[in-house]
C-alpha positions in Angstrom: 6.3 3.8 -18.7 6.0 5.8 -15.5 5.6 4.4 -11.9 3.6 1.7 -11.6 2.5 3.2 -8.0 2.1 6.4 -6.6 0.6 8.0 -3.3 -1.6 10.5 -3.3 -0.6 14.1 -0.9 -3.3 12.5 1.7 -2.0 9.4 1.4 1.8 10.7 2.1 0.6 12.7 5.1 -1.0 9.4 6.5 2.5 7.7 6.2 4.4 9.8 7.5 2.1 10.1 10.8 2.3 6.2 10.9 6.0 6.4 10.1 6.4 8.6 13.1 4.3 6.2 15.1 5.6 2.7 13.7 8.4 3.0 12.3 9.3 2.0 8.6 6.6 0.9 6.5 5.5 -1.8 3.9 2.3 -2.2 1.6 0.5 -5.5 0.5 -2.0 -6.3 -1.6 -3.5 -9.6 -1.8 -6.5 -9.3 -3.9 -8.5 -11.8 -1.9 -12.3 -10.8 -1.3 -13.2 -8.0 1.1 -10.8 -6.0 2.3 -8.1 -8.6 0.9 -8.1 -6.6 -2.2 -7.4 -3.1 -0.3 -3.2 -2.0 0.3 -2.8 -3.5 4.0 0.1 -1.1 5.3 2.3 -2.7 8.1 5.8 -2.2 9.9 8.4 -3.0 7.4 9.1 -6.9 8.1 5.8 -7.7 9.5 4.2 -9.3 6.6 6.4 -11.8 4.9 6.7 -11.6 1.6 7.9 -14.6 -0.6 7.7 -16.3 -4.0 4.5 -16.0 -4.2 4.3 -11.6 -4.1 6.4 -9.2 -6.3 7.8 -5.7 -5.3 6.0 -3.6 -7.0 7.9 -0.2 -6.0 10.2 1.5 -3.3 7.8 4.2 -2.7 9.7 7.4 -2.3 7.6 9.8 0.5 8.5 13.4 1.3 9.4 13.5 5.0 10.2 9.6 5.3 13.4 8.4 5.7 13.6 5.1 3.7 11.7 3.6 1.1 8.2 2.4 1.2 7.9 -0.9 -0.3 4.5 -2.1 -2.2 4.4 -5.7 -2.4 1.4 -7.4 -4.5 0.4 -11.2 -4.9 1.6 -12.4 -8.6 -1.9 -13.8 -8.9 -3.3 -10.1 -8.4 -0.3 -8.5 -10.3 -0.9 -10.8 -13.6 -4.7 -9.4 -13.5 -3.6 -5.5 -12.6 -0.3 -5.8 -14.6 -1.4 -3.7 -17.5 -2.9 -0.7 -14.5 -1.3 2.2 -12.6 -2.1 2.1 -8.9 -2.3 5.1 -6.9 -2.6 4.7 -3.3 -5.0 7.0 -1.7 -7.2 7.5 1.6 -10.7 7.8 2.4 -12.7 7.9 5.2 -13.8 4.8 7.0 -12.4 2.0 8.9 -11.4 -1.0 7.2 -11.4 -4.4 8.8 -7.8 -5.8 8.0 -4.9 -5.4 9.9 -3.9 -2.3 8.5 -2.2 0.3 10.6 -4.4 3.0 9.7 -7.3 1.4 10.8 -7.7 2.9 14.4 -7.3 6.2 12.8 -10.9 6.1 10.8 -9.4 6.1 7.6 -8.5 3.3 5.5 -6.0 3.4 2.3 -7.6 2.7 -1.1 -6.2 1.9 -4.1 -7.1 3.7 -7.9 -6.2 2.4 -10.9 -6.4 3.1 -14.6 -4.9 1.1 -17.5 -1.1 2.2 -18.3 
């Protein structure tokens, strides 16, 4: 099986911009209504993770330093486990927490069964 999650080239040029801005990065997906079920990107550390989520992938990203770690809620990952996620951007603001929301964008996830 290949990786369970990739990034789009879009999606890699928005994190590295918020990589230069933030700092390192982390995904996580909650799968709760609205934009609960959209990737919420955050400074690495910011959301705690914990029993409850699993580490999906270390997201390797040309022109970023470290690893970019996609977190998902088991709940969500036990529905989505048999999917490849891609992480992408579109146009539009989303109204998490997100860090690219003041950037009119908002990441979006794609999937398709494995």
């Amino acid at each position: 099986m290949g990786d369970v999650v990739t990034v789009t080239p879009a999606a890699a040029e928005l994190i590295r911009s918020l990589r230069a801005a933030h700092g390192p990065l982390m995904f996580h997906q909650s799968g709760g209504c609205c934009d609960g079920s959209a990737p919420m990107c955050y400074p690495a550390g910011e959301f705690r993770t914990g029993s409850s989520d699993v580490l999906l992938a270390s997201l390797a990203v040309d022109g970023v330093a470290e690893p970019v770690e996609f977190w998902m809620s088991k709940s969500q990952w036990e529905l989505w486990r048999h999917t490849t996620l891609t992480v992408d951007v579109v146009p539009g603001r989303g109204s998490g927490f997100s860090l690219e929301a003041p950037e009119g964008v908002r990441f979006l996830i794609r999937s398709r069964l494995a």
